[in-house]
C-alpha positions as CSV (number, residue, x, y, z in Angstrom):
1,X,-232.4,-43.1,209.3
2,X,-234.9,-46.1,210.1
3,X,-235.8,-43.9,213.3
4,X,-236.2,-40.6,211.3
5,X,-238.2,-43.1,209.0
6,X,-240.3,-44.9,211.4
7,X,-240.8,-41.6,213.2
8,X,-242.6,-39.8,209.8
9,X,-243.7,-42.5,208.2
10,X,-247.1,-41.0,207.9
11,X,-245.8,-37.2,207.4
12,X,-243.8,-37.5,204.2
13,X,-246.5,-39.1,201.7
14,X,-248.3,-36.3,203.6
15,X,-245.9,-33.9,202.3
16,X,-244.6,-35.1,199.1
17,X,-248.1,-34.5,198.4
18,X,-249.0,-31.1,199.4
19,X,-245.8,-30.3,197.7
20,X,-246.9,-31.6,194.3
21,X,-250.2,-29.8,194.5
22,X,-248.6,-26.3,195.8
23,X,-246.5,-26.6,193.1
24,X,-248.9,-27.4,190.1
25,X,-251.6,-24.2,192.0
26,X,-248.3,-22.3,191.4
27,X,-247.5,-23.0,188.0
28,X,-250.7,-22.1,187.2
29,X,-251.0,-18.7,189.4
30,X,-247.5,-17.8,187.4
31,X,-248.9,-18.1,184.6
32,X,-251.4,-15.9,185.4
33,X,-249.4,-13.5,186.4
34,X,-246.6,-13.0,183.9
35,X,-246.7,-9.7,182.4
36,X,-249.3,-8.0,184.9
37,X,-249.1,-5.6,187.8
38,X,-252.0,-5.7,190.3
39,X,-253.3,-3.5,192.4
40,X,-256.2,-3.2,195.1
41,X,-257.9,-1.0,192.0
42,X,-257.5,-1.2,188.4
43,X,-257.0,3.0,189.4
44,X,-254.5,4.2,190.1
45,X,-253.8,7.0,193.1
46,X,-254.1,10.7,192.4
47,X,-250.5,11.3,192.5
48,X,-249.7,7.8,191.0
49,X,-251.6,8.8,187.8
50,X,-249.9,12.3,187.3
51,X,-246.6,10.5,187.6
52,X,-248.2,7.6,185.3
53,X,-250.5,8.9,183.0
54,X,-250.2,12.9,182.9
55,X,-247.1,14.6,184.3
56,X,-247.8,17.4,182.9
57,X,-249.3,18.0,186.1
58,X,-246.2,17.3,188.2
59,X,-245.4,20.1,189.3
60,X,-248.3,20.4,191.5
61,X,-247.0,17.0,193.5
62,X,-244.3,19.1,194.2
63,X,-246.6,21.4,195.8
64,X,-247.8,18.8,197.7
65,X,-244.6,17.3,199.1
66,X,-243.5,20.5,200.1
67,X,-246.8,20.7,202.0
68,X,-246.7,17.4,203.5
69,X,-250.1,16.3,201.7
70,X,-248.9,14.1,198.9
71,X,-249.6,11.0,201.6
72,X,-252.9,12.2,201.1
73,X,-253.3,12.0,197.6
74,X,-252.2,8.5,197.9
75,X,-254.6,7.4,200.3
76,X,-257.5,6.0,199.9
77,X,-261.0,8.2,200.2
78,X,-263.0,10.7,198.2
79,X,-261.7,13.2,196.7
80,X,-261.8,16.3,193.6
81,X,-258.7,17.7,192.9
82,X,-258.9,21.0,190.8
83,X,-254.8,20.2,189.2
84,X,-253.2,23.2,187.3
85,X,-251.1,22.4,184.6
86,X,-247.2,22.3,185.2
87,X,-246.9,25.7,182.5
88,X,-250.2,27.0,184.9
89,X,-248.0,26.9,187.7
90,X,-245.1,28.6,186.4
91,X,-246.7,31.1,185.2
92,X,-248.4,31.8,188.7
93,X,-244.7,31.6,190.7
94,X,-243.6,34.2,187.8
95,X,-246.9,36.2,189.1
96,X,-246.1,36.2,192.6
97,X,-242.0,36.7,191.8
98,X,-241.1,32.9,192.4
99,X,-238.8,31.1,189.7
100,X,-239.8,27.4,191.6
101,X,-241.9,25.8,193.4
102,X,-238.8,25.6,196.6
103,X,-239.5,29.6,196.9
104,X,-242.7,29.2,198.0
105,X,-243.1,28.5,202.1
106,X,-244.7,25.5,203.5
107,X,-247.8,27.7,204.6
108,X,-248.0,28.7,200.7
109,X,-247.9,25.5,199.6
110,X,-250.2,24.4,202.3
111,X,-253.2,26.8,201.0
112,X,-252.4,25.9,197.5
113,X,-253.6,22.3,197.9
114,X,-255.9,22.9,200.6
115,X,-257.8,25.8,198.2
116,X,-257.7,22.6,195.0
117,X,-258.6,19.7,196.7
118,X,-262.7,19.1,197.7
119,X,-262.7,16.3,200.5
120,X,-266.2,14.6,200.4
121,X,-267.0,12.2,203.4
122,X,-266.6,8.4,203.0
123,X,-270.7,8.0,202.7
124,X,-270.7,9.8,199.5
125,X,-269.4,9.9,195.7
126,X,-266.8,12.0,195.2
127,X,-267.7,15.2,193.5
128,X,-267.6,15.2,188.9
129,X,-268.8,18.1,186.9
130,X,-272.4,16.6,187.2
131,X,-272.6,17.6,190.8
132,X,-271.1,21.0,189.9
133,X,-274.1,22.9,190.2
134,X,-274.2,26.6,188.1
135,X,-273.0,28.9,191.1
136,X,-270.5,27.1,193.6
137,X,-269.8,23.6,194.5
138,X,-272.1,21.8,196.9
139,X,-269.0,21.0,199.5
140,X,-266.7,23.6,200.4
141,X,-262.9,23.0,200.0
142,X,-260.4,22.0,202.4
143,X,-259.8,25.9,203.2
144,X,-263.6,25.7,203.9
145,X,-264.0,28.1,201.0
146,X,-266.4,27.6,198.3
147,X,-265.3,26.9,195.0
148,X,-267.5,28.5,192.3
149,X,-268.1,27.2,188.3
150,X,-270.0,28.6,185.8
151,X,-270.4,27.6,181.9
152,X,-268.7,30.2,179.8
153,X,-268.7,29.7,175.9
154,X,-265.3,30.2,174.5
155,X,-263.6,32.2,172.1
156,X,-263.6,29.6,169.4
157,X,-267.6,29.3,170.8
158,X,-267.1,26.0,172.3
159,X,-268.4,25.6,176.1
160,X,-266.4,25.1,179.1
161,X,-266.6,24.9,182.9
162,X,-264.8,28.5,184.5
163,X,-263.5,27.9,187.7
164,X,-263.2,30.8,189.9
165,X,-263.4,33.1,186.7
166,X,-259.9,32.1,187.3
167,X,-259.2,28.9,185.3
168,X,-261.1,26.6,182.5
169,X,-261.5,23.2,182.9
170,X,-259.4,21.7,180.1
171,X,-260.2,17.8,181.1
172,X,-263.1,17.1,183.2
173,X,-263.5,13.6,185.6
174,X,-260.4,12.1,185.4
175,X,-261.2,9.0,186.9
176,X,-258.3,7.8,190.1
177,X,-259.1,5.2,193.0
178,X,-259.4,7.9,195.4
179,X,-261.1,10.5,193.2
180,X,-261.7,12.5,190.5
181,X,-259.1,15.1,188.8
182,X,-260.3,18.1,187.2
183,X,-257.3,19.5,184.9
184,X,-257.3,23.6,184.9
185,X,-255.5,25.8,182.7
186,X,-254.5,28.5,185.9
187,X,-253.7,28.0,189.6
188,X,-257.1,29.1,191.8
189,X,-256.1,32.0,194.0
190,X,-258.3,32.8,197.2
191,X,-259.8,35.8,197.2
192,X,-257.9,38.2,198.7
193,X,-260.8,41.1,199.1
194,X,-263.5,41.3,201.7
195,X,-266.6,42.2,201.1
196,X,-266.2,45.7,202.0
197,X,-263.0,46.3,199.6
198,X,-264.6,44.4,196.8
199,X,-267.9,46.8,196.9
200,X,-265.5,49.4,196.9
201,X,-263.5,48.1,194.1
202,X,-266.5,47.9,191.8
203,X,-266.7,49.6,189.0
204,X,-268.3,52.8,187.9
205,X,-271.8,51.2,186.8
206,X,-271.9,50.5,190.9
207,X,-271.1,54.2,192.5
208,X,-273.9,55.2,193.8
209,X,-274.3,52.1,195.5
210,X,-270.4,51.9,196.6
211,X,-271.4,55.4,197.9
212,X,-274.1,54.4,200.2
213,X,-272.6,51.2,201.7
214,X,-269.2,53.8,202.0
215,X,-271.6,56.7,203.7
216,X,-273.4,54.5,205.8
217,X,-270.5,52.7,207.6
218,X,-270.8,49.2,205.9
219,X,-267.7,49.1,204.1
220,X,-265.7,49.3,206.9
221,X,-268.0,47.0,208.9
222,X,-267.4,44.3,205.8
223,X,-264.0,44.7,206.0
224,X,-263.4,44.5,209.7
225,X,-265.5,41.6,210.2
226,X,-263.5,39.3,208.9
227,X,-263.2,36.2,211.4
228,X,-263.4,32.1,210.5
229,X,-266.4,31.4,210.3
230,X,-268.0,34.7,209.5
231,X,-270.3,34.9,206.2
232,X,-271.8,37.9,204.3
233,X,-273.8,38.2,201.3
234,X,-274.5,41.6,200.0
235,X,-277.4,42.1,197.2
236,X,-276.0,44.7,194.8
237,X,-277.8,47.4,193.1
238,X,-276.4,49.2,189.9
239,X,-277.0,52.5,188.5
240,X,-279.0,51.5,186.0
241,X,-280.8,49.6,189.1
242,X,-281.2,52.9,190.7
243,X,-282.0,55.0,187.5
244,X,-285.1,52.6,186.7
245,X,-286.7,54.1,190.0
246,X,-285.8,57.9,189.3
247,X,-282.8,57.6,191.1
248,X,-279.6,59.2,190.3
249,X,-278.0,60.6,193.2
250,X,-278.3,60.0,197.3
251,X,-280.6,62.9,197.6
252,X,-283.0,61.0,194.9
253,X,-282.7,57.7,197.3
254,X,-283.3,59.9,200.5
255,X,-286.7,61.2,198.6
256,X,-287.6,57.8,197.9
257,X,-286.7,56.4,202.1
258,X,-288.2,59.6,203.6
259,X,-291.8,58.7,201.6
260,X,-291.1,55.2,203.3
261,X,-291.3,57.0,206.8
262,X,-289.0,53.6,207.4
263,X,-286.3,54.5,210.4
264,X,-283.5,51.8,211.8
265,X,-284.7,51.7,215.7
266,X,-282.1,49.8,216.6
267,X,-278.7,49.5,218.9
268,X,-276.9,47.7,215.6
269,X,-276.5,51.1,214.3
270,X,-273.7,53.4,214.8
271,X,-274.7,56.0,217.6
272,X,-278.1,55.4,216.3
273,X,-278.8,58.6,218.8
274,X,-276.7,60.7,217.1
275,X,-277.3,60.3,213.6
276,X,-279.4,62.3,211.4
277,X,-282.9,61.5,210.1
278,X,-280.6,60.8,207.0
279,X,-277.6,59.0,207.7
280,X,-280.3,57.1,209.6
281,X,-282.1,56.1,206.5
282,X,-279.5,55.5,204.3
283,X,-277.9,53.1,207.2
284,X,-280.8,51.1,207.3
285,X,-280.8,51.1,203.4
286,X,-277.5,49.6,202.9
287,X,-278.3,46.9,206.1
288,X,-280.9,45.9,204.2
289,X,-278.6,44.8,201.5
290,X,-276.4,43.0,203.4
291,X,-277.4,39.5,205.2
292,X,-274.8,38.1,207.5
293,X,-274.6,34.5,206.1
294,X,-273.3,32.7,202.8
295,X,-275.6,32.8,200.1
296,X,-274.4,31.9,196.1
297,X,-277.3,32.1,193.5
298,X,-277.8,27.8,194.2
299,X,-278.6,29.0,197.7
300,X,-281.3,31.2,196.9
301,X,-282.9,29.1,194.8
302,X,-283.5,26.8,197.9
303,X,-284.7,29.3,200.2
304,X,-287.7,31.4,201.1
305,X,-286.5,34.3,202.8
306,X,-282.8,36.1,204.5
307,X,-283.4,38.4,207.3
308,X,-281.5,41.5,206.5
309,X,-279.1,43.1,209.0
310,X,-281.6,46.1,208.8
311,X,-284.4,45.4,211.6
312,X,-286.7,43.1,211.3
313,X,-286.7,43.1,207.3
314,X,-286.5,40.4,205.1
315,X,-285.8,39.8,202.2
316,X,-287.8,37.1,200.0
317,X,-286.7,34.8,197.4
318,X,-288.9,32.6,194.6
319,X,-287.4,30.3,192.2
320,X,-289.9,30.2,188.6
321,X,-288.5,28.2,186.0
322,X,-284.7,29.1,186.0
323,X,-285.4,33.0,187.4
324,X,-284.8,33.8,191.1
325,X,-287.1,37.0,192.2
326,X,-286.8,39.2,195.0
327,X,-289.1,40.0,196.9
328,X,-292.1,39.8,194.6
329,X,-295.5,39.6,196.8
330,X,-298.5,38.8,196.0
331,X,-301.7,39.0,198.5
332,X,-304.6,37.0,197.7
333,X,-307.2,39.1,199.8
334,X,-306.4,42.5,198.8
335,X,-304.7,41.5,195.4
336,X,-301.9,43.2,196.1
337,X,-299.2,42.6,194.0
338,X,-295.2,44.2,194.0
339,X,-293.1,42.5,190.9
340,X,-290.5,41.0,192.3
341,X,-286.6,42.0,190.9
342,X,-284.9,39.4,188.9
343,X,-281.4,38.4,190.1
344,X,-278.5,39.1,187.5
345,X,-277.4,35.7,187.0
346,X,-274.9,36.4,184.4
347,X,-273.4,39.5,185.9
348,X,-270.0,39.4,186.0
349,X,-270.5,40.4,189.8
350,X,-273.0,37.8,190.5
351,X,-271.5,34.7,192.5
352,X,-268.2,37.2,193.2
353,X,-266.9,35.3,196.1
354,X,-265.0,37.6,198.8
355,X,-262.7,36.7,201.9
356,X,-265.5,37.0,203.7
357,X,-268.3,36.5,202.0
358,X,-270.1,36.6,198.2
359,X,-272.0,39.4,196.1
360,X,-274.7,38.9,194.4
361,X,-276.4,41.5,191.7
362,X,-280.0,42.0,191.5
363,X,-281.3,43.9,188.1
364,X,-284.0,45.9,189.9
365,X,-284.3,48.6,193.3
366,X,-284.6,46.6,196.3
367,X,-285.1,48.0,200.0
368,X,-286.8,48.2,202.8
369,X,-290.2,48.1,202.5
370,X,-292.9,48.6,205.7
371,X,-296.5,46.0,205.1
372,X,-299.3,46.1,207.1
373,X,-300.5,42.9,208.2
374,X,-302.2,41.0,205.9
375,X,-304.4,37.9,206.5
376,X,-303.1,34.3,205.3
377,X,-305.7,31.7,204.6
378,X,-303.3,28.9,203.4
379,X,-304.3,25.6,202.1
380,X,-301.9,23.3,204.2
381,X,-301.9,20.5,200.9
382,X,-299.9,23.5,198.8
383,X,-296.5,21.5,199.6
384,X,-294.0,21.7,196.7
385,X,-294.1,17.8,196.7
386,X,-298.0,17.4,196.9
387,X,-298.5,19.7,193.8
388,X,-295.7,18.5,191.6
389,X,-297.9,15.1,191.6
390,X,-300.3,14.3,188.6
391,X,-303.1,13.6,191.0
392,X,-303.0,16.9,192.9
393,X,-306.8,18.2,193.5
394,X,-307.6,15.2,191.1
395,X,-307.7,11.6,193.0
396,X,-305.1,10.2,195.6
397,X,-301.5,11.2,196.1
398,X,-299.1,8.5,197.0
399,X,-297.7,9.0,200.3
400,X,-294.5,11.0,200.7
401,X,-291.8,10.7,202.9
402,X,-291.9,13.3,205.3
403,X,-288.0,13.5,205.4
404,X,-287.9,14.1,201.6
405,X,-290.3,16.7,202.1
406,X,-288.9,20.6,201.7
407,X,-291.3,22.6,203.8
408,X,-292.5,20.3,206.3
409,X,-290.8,18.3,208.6
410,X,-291.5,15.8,211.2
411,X,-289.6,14.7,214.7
412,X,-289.7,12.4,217.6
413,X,-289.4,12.8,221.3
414,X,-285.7,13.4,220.5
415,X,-285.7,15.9,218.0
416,X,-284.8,13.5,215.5
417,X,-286.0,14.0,212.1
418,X,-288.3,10.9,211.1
419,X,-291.0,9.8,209.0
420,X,-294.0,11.0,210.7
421,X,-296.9,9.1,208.3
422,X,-298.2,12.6,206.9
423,X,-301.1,11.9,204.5
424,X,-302.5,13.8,201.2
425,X,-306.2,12.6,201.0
426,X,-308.8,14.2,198.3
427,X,-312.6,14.0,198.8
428,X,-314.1,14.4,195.3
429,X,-317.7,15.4,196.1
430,X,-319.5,17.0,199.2
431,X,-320.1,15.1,202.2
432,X,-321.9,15.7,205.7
433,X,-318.6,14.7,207.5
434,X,-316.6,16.6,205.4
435,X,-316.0,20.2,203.4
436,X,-312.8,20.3,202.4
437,X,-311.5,23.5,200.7
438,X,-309.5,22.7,197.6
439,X,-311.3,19.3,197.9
440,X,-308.2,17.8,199.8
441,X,-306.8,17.7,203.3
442,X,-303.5,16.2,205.2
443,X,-303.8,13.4,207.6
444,X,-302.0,12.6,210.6
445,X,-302.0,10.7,214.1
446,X,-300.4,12.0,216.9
447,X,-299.2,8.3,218.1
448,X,-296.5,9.2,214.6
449,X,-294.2,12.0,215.8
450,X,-293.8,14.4,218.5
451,X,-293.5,17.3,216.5
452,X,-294.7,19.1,213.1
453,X,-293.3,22.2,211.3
454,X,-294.9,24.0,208.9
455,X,-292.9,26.3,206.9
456,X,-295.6,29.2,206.2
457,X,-296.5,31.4,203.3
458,X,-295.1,34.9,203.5
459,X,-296.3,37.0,206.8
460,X,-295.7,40.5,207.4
461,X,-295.1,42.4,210.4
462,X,-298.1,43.0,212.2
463,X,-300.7,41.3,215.4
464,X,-302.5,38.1,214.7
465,X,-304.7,35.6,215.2
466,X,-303.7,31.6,214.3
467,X,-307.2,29.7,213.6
468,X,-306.7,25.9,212.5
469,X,-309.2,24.7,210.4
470,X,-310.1,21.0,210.4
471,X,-312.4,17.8,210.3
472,X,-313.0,17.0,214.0
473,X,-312.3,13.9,215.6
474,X,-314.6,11.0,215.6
475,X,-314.1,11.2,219.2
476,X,-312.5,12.9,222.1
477,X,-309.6,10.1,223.3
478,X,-307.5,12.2,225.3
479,X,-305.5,13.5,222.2
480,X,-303.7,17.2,223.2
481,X,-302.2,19.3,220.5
482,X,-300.2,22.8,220.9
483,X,-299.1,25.3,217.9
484,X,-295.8,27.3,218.6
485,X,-294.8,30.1,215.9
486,X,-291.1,30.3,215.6
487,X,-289.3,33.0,213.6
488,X,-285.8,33.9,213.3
489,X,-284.0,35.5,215.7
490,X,-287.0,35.6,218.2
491,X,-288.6,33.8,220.8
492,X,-290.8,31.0,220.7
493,X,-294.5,31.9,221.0
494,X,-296.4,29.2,222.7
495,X,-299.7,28.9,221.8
496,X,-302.8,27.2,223.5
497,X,-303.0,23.6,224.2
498,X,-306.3,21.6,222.8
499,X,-307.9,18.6,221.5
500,X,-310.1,18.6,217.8
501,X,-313.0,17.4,219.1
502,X,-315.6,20.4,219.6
503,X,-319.0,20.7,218.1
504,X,-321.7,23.6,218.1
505,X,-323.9,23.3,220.3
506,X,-324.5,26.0,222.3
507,X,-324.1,28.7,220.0
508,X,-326.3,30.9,219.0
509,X,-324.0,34.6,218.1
510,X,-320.6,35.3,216.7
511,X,-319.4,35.9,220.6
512,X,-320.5,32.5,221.3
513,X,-318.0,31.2,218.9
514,X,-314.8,33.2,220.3
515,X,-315.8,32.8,223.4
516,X,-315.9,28.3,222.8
517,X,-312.6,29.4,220.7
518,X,-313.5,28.5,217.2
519,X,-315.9,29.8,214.1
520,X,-316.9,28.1,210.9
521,X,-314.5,28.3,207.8
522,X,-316.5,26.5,205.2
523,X,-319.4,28.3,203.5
524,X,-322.2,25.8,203.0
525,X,-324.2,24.4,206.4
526,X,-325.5,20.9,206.1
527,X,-327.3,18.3,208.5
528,X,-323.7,17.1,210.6
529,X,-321.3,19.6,211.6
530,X,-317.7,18.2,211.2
531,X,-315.5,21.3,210.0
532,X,-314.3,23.4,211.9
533,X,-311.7,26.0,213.3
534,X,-310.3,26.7,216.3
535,X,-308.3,29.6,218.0
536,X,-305.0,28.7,219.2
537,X,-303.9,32.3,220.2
538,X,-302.2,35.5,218.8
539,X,-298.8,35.7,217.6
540,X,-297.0,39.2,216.9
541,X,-294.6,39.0,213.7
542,X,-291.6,40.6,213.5
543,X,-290.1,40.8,210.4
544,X,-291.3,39.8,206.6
545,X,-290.8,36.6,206.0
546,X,-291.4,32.8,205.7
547,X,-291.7,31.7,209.1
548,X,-292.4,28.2,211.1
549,X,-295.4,27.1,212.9
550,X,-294.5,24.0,215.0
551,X,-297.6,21.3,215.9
552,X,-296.5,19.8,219.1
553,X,-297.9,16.5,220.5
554,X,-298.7,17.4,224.4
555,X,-300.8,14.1,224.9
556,X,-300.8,11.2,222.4
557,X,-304.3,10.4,223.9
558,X,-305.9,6.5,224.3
559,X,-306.2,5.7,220.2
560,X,-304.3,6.2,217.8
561,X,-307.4,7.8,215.5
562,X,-306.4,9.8,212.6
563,X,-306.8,13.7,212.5
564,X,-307.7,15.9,209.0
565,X,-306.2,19.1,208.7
566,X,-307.5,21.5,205.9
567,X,-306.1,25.3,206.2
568,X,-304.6,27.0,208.6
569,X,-305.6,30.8,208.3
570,X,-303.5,33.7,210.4
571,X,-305.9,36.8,210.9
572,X,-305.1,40.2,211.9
573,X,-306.5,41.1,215.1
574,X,-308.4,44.1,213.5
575,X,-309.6,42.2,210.6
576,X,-313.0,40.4,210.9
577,X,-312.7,37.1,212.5
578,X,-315.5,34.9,210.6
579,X,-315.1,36.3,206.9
580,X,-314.3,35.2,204.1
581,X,-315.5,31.5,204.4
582,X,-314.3,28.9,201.6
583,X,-316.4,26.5,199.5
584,X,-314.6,23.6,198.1
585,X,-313.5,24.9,195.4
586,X,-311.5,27.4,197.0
587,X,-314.0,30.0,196.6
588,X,-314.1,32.9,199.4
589,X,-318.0,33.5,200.2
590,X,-319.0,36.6,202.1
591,X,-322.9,37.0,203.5
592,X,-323.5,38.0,200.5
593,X,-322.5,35.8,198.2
594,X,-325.6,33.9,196.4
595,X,-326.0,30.3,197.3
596,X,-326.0,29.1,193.9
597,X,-322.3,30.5,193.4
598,X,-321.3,28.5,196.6
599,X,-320.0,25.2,195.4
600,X,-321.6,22.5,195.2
601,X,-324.0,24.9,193.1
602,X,-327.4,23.7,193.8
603,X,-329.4,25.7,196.3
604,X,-329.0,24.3,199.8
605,X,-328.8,26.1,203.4
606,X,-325.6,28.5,203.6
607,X,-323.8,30.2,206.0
608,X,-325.5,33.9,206.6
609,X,-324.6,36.2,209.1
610,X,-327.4,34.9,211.7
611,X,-326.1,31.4,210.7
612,X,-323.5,30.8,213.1
């Protein structure tokens, strides 16, 4: 005992005291304690707050066991669950002749869950009704279908969120530690109908249309195509559609496409060499209704254009205010104007999702339609983010990040998207140095990026000439740029390579000009000639549309000096070459146009025809 002693004599004070203090830290964590369970959230688990909180939802856990997916909705990660009610489910097993939930197969109960349940990735919210945009979900379920909403007023006229046009939302954002719950009133079936069986299945108000797409072959080619991964959207067109035009039967539409002169010229066509002049025209009538990807009314409302399945036809899409309209065109040179067709939002056919694919009704005649080319003088500054800001043609814009930008996009060497250092600048009065149409102009520096796209204003088919018009350089320092025009479905067209720093001397005759590749674009000559444009090439455009015109970086050259881009015009080749010219206001000036109505509006030496 002395030993045992002698040997701890310094450990046990030692210990008798941690053992008083472990036992008073206790005491006081017990305290704490009493009358509390704790977990790693103050939520609970999907499944943990049915069984807790609602189990009127439990049957669907059953679902889930059977399944093997209730480990899922007990884990941790993002998640909206779309949970039917336990009398929802029964009354869909008494649909499909099942008295329980054990009668249903593992597979069954596999694709019920995986058709509720949204999984968002780990860098993002889960998914409430706020994100649930009018139209489909932003993510696509587990069953990598798209789960569509809509706000439907009741029959007592109180609101509510339809889901599917299946079920009604009877409690929203029920918040869990993994997620969000979204209670329905009716278990959300996939749709079992393609495309091609649901046109058919339309009703009456639709023949004539059902009809065509039947005649023409598309049905079936909606219905066979059916593998993962495989989208359609098809633009409907009702009677009444048809009726507004003065058409009634197929032998009105064929009037209507034979006065078009439009033909299908293409192998996508069933024995195109066999078929008649009109199964011909009605073929390429229904492709144009049909575009092989997924499109929900939140779609278009993000987009410019769809190329059609019928050749090289698109069709065009504007969002104005809360409207979507189809292919309404406007041409600022010939005034040229088509009113564009409405989409039916609040058809009961609009947003109809299909196995493979979604319709979509729109209130007016759409088809193909054949443009000549028409000339685009475009204002590079019209960028949806420019003009939304309160200083746009007024003073400066504050700079924008290229990568929050929607029509224009910048990348590096690796075809990474970055933020290239784009500028908005606005010049108030006129300068020597500088005659800016619309007053403003983008800035850039080739040391920023390695590529530019533009996304362009609607072109249609047709031969042309790409002229980029600009404030030249302050000097030549080796800096190389290139333009390449890139549509859909096409090949690149490379255009020439060239530096912006040119002036006029020389030139004494419009054939000087091409021949030095580049014309004047602005309509009032002073002292110092600084603007300019210059002929990259000709581009031949397939199909109506929205395309991209890339500004590639060949050589960065030896400063990093800044560059002012003002309009970018896109001439047919048949068109004149060097008229209209623009004053800064915008104004197109021909020869004729008095110098006093050239802004600014004092008298002062103006382009002529001799005045090259």
């Amino acid at each position: 005992m002395k030993r045992l002693i002698n040997r701890f004599g310094l450990w046990m004070p030692v210990a008798g005291i941690l053992l008083i203090a472990f036992t008073a830290v206790w005491t006081s964590c017990e305290d704490d304690l009493k009358g509390k369970t704790f977990l790693t959230s103050d939520d609970l688990m999907i499944d943990d707050y049915i069984t807790q909180q609602d189990p009127a939802m439990s049957s669907f856990l059953d679902v889930a066991d059977k399944a093997g997916f209730r480990g899922m909705l007990h884990a941790y990660g993002n998640y909206t669950c779309f949970i039917p009610t336990n009398d929802a489910l029964a009354s869909y097993l008494q649909s499909v002749g099942k008295s329980s939930v054990a009668d249903l197969t593992e597979e069954e109960c596999i694709t019920i869950v995986k058709y509720h349940v949204v999984r968002v990735s780990n860098n993002e919210d889960s998914l409430t009704t706020v994100n649930f945009i009018d139209g489909r979900l932003p993510i696509a379920n587990m069953l990598a279908k798209y789960v569509t909403v809509r706000a439907v007023t009741l029959s007592d006229g109180a609101l509510a969120l339809e889901v599917n046009r299946q079920a009604i939302i009877l409690q929203k954002d029920i918040r869990a530690a993994n997620g969000y719950i979204q209670k329905i009133d009716h278990v959300l079936i996939p749709p079992g109908l393609t495309a091609g069986e649901q046109i058919l299945a339309l009703p009456d108000e639709y023949s004539l249309f059902a009809s065509v797409m039947q005649r023409s072959g598309w049905t079936d080619s909606l219905t066979l195509d059916k593998a993962d991964g495989v989208w359609y959207t098809v633009f409907l067109q009702s009677n009444e559609a048809f009726a507004a035009e003065g058409i009634q039967s197929e032998g009105d539409l064929l009037e209507k496409l034979r006065v078009a002169r439009f033909d299908i010229g293409s192998v996508d066509a069933p024995a195109p060499a066999t078929m008649s002049k009109d199964d011909s025209l009605l073929w390429t009538f229904a492709a144009y209704h049909v575009v092989k990807s997924l499109n929900y009314v939140a779609d278009l409302a993000k987009i410019s254009s769809l190329l059609s399945r019928a050749p090289n036809q698109a069709i065009t899409f504007q969002l104005k205010k809360d409207s979507i309209l189809v292919n309404e065109y406007v041409n600022p040179v010939s005034g040229a104007y088509e009113k564009g067709a409405l989409i039916a939002k609040k058809s009961e056919y609009t947003d109809l999702s299909c196995y493979n694919g979604v319709l979509v009704d729109v209130e007016r005649y759409i088809g193909p339609v054949v443009r000549a080319a028409q000339a685009l003088y475009w204002d590079i500054c019209e960028q949806p983010e420019y003009k939304k800001h309160p200083n746009f043609r007024k003073g400066a814009v504050t700079a924008v990040d290229t990568r929050n930008m929607s029509e224009l996009w910048c990348y590096n060497e690796k075809g990474e998207e970055i933020n290239g250092g784009v500028t908005y600048g606005y010049a108030g009065s006129f300068a020597d140095k500088g005659q800016y149409v619309n007053h403003d102009y983008m800035g850039y520096r080739t040391h920023n990026f390695a590529a530019l796209d533009f996304k362009l204003p609607l072109l249609t088919p047709g031969t042309y000439n790409v002229w980029v018009c600009y404030r030249r350089d302050g000097g030549d320092y080796g800096s190389r740029v290139r333009y390449v025009f890139k549509e859909e479905g096409e090949e690149d067209q490379v255009l020439s390579t060239s530096g912006l720093y040119r002036n006029y001397d020389g030139i004494s005759s419009e054939a000087d000009m091409l021949n030095k590749g580049m014309k004047r674009y602005t309509a009032k000559k002073r002292v110092k000639e600084h603007s300019a444009a210059l002929l990259f090439g000709a581009i031949t455009v397939k199909s109506t549309g929205r395309h991209i015109l890339r500004l590639e970086v060949v050589n960065k050259g030896t400063r990093s000096t800044d560059s002012f881009l003002d309009m970018i015009e896109i001439i047919p080749l048949d068109d004149n070459q060097f008229w209209p010219r623009f004053d800064m206001e915008g104004k197109m000036c021909w020869p004729d146009t008095p110098c006093e109505e050239i802004y600014p509006y004092e008298a002062q030496p103006c382009a002529s025809p001799v005045d090259y």
